[in-house]
C-alpha positions as CSV (number, residue, x, y, z in Angstrom):
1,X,-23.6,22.1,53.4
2,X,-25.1,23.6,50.7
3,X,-22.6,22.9,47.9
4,X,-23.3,19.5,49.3
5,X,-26.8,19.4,48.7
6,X,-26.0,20.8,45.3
7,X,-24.0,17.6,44.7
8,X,-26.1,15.0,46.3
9,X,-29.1,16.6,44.0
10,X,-27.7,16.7,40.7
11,X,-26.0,13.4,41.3
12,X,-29.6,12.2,42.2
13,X,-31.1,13.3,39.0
14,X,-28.1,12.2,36.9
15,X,-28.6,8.3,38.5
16,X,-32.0,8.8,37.4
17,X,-31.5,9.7,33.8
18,X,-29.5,6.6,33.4
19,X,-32.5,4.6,35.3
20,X,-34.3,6.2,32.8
21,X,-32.1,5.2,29.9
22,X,-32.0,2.2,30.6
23,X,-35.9,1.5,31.3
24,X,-36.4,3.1,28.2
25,X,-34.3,0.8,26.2
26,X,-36.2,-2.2,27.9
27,X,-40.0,-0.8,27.5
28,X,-39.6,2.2,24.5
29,X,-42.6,2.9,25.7
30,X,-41.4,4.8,28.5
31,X,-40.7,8.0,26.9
32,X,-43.9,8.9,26.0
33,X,-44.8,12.3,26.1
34,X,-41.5,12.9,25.8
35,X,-40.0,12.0,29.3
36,X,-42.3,14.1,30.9
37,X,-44.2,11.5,33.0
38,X,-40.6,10.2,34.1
39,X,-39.7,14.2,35.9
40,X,-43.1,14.4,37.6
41,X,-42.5,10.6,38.8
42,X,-39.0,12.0,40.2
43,X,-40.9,15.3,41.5
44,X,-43.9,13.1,43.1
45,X,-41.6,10.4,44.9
46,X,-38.6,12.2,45.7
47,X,-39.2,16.0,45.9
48,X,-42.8,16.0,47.7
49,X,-42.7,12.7,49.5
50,X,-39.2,11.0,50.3
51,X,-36.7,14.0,50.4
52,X,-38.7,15.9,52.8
53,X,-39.3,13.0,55.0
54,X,-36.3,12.7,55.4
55,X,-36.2,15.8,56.8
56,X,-33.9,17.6,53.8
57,X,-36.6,19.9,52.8
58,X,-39.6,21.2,54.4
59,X,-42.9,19.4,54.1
60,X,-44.9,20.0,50.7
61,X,-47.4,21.6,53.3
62,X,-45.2,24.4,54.3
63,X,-44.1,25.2,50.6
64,X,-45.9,28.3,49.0
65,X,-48.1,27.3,46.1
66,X,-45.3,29.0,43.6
67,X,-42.8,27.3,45.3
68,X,-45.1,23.9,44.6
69,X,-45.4,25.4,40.9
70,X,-42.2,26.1,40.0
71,X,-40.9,22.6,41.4
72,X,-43.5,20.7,39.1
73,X,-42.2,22.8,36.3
74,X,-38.9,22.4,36.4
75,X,-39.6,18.5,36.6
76,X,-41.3,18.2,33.9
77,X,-38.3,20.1,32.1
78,X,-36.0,17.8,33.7
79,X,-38.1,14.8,32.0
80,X,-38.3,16.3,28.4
81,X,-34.4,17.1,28.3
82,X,-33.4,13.6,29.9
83,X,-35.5,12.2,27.2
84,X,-33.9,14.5,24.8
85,X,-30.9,14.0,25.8
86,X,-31.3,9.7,25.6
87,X,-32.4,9.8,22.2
88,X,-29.6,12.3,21.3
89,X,-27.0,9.5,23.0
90,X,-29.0,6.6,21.5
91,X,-29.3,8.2,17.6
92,X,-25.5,8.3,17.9
């Protein structure tokens, strides 16, 4: 199970970098702030609302406030380095 969940999350944010990619080439003006907006989007929708109604994760309610800061930290790392990462692929 958990190798499982490992999977099914990075496969997650991997579909979303190429959702990403390819928003970004439609409307460049997506990856402002440097993809940042884009990993707190994914963190908002997914992390605090859909994944734990789902009943994968417990609710953001019964997280710890580090827990809560850490997430939303490692998002918005997640959305600079995908946007790195894009323009890297694109420039080449």
């Amino acid at each position: 199970k958990q190798r499982a969940g490992e999977f099914v999350h990075l496969a997650f944010g991997a579909i979303n970098g190429a959702v990403y990619g390819a928003a970004v080439e439609m409307n460049p003006r997506m990856r402002a702030v440097g993809g940042v907006p884009f990993g707190l989007a994914v963190w908002a929708l997914a992390d605090e609302g859909i994944v734990p109604a789902l009943g994968l994760k417990r609710s953001p309610r019964d997280s710890s406030l580090g827990l809560h800061a850490y997430s939303f930290t490692s998002h918005m790392v997640y959305g600079a380095t995908t946007e790195l990462v894009r323009g890297a692929i694109r420039r080449r």
